[in-house]
N, C-alpha and C positions, 0 to 999 in steps of 0.2 A: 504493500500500500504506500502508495506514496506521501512522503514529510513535506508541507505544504508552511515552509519555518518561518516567513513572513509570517505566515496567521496564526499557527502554531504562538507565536513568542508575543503577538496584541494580544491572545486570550491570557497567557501568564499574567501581562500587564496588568491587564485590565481585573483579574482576581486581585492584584496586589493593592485596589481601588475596592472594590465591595466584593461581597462573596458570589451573587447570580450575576451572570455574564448573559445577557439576550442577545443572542446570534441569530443575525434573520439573514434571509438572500431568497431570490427564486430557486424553484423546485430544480433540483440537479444542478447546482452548483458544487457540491462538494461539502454541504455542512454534515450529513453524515459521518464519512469519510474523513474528514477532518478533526470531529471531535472524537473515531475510534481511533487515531493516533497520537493522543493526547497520551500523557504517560499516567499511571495508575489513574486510571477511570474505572466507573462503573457505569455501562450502558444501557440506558432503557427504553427502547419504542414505544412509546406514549397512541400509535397506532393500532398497536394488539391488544385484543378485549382484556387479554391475562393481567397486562399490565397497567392497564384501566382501572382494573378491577383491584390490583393492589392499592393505587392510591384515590379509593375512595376515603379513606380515613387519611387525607394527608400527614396527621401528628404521629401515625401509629406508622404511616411507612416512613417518615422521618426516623422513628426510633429504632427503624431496623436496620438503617443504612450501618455497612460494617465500613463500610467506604469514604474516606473521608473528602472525593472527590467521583460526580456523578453527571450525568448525561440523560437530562432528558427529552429526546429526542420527537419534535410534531407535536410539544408539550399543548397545541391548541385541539387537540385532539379531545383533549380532556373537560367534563362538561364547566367547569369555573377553574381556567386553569391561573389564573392570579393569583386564589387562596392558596394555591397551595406553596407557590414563591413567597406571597408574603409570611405565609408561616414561615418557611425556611429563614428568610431575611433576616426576620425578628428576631426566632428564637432557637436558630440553628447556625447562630452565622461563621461556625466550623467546621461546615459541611460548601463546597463548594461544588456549585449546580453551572452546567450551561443547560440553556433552556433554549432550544431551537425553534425557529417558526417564517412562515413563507411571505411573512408583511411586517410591518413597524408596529411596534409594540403600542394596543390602545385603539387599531385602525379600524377594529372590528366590533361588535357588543360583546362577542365571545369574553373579551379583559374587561371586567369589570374596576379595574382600577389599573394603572399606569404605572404603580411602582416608583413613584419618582422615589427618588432617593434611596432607591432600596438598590439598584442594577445598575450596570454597566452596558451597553447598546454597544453589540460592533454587526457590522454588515461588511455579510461575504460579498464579495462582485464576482464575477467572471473574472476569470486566467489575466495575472497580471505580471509586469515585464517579469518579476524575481520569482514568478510560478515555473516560467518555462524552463528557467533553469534547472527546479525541481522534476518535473516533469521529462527533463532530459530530450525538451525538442525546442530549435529556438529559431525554428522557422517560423517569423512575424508573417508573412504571407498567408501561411498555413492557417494559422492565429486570425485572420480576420477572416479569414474564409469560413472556417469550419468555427468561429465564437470563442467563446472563453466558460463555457460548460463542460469541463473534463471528459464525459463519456464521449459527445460530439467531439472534441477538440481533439481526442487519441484517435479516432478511426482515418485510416489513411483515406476513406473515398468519403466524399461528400453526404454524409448521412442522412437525405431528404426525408426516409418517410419517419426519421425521431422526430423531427422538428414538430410534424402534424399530430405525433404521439403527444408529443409535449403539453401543444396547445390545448389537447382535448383533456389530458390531465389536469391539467392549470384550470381550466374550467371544470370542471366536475369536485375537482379538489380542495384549490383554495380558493377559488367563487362562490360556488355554492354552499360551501362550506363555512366560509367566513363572512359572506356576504349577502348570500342568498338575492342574486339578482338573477332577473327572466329573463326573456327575451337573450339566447343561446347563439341566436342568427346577428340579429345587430349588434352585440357586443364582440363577437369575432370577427364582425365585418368591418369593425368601428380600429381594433385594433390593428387588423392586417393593413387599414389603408394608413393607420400610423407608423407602421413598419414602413412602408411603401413611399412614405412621403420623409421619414427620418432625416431630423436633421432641420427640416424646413420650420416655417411659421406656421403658428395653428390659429385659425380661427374656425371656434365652433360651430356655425352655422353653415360654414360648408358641408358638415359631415352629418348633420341631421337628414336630410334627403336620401342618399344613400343607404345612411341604417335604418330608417324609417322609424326614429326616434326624434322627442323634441329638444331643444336647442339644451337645456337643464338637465334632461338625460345625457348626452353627451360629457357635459359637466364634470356631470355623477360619476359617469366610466371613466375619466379621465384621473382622476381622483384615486378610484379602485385601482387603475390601474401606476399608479403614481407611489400608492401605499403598499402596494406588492414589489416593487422594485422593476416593472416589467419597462417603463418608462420612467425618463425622467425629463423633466421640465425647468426648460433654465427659462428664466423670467427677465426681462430687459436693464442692464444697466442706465439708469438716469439720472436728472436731477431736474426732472423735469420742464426740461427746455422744449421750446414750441419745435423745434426740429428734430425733433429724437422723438422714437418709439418707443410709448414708455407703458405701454400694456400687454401687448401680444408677444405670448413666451414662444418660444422655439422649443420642438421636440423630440428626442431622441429615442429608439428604442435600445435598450437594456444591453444589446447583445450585437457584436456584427456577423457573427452566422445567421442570428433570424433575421434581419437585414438583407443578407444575400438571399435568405431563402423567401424571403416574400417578394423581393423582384427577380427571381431565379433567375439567377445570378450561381451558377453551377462551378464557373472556375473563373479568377481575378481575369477583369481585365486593365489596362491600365488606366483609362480614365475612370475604374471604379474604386483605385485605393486610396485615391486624395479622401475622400467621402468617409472611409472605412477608417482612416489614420487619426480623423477630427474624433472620430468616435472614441479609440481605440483609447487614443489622450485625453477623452474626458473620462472616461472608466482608471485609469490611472489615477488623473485626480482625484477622482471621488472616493478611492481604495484609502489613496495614501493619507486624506485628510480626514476622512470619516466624515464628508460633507457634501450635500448637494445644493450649498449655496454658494452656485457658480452661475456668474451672469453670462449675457453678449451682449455687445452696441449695435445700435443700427441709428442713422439717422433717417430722415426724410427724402435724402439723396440717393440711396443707393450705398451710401458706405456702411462697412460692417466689420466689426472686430468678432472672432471666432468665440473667445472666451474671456470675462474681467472676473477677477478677483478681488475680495474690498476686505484683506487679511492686515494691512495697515491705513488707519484714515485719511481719508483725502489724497491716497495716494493709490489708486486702482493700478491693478498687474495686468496687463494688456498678453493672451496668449495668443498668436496666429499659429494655426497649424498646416505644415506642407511636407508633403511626405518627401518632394525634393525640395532644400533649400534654393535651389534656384531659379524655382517659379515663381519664388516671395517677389510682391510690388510693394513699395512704401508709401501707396495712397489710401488704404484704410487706415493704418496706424496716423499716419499724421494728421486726416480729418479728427481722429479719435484726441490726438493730443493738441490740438487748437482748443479743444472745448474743458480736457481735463489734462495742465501742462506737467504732473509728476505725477509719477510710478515708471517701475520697469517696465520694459517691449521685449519680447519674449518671440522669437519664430523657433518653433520645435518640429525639427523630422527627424527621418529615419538616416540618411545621409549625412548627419554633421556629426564628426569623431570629437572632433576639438571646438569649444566654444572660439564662436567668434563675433567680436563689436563690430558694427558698421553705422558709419555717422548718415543721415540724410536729414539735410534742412534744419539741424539744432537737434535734433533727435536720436539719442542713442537706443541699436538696436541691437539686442544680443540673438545670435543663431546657435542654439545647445541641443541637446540629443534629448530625449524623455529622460532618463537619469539625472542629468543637469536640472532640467527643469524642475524634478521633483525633489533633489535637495535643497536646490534656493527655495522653493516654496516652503518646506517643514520647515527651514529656517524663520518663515515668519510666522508661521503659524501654532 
């Protein structure tokens, strides 16, 4: 099984901060897997009725734990699965629980309480740069092709019909499960055209027609799918100037396999990796910071910065992403810094070994690899 030591050592951490660790991510990302190569563990699927069945008296299954570190695993499975962490929190807090689950803790009625102060929240993403090395493939190509879902990511040919396995999982499972919403046809129709459109600007009333949902439904789904981790929604950098866009977020799907696979997209072509790379570096961010509050610019014009950052005041971090640095133009960034003159400028690809500054117009612009990029950031963050 594979040592996944990136995540492996944020769960150490994050014990060293309270005793329950709430580990969320989408379905097959690895959080099984990940917490049985934890070191003395005890494992429990919170899926099988046996073990249902044992903590219905949460205090009484607390008393028998011989384990002073425990695993339990689809803990939303369970009918009040809160009580049973807060008990632990309070009055067990020498017993060290991850509790796994397929959304953000609170997203559902299922959690009847939030836990605040009681847990640690860390979120698994998809295969990230310091996985491939674990995983012993460090084919980036391969990697946006086939996602950053472990089972898809190891099969050497294009796994098409997991992807539709997936989906219908994901709906029967933690939809219905968690959410209990209808309408089966407009919600996967609603999502594939988000897949489909990844990346772009969303306004909801384009997609109400299509699903044959109203514009508040959409909303709805948006949300569900936002709190599942299946999407993410970067929302406009402003300061609310009459030429800037300062409502309609941009949005990404979760994954660049389901990506490829909803515009089947079977094997890279090269105008498809620039698309994939923007992705690829914001799943990075979001790993490395444990944050999805990551903006973009746009103004009224046509200009656009890829990604901002707001980790120091008044001074936003400007990301462009280009899979070669030599397709970088310095007319977004500099519109972007007429209107906001401090933070770094950041171009991030695949192609730059050694950082490099280049001056245009009073503007310094740094070209660094993903690596680069994500140590300057944890430096501020």
């Amino acid at each position: 099984m594979v040592k996944r030591e990136f995540w492996l050592n944020r769960i150490e951490k994050a014990w060293e901060r309270r005793s329950i660790v709430w580990l969320s991510g989408v379905r097959r990302v690895g959080k099984t897997c990940l917490c049985q190569t934890l070191q003395d563990i005890e494992y429990f699927d919170c899926e099988l009725p046996r073990v249902r069945r044992l903590m219905e008296d949460p205090q009484g299954f607390l008393d028998s734990i011989n384990n002073s570190r425990i695993v339990l695993d689809e803990i939303h499975r369970l009918p009040n699965p809160s009580e049973l962490l807060k008990i632990a929190a309070d009055h067990y807090p020498d017993i060290q629980i991850v509790a796994t689950g397929s959304s953000t803790l609170g997203a559902s009625a299922k959690f009847r309480d939030t836990l605040a102060g009681r847990k640690t929240e860390l979120w698994l993403t998809p295969i990230i740069t310091e996985d491939l090395v674990n995983f012993n493939k460090k084919d980036i190509q391969h990697r946006l092709l086939h996602g950053g879902l472990p089972p898809f990511f190891l099969e050497t040919k294009f796994p098409e019909p997991d992807f539709q396995e997936w989906s219908d999982a994901y709906w029967a499972k933690d939809i219905q499960e968690l959410f209990r919403l209808e309408r089966r046809y407009s919600f996967q129709k609603f999502t594939e055209l988000l897949m489909t459109q990844s990346g772009g600007v969303f306004e909801a009333t384009r997609f109400a027609a299509p699903c044959e949902v109203s514009r508040s439904t959409i909303s709805n789904y948006l949300s569900v799918l936002e709190a599942t981790f299946v999407v993410h929604v970067i929302r406009p950098f402003s300061s609310r100037r009459s030429n800037e866009i300062v409502a309609a977020p941009k949005v990404y799907g979760f994954d660049t396999g389901f990506v490829c696979f909803h515009q089947g997209w079977l094997q890279l072509r090269q105008e498809d990796i620039g698309l994939l790379w923007e992705h690829f570096v914001l799943n990075e961010m979001m790993a490395q910071t444990q944050s999805r509050d990551i903006r973009y610019w746009r103004d009224k014009r046509g200009h656009e910065v890829d990604f901002v950052l707001t980790l120091t005041p008044n001074k936003p971090i400007a990301v462009e992403c280009k899979w070669s640095a030599n397709s970088f133009s310095p007319r977004q960034l500099l519109s972007f810094r007429r209107q906001y003159p401090d933070g770094q400028n950041y171009v991030v690809s695949y192609d730059v070994d050694r950082t490099l500054s280049k001056d245009y117009n009073g503007i310094s612009v740094s070209f660094v690899n993903l690596n680069t990029l994500i140590d300057d950031i944890s430096q501020h963050h």
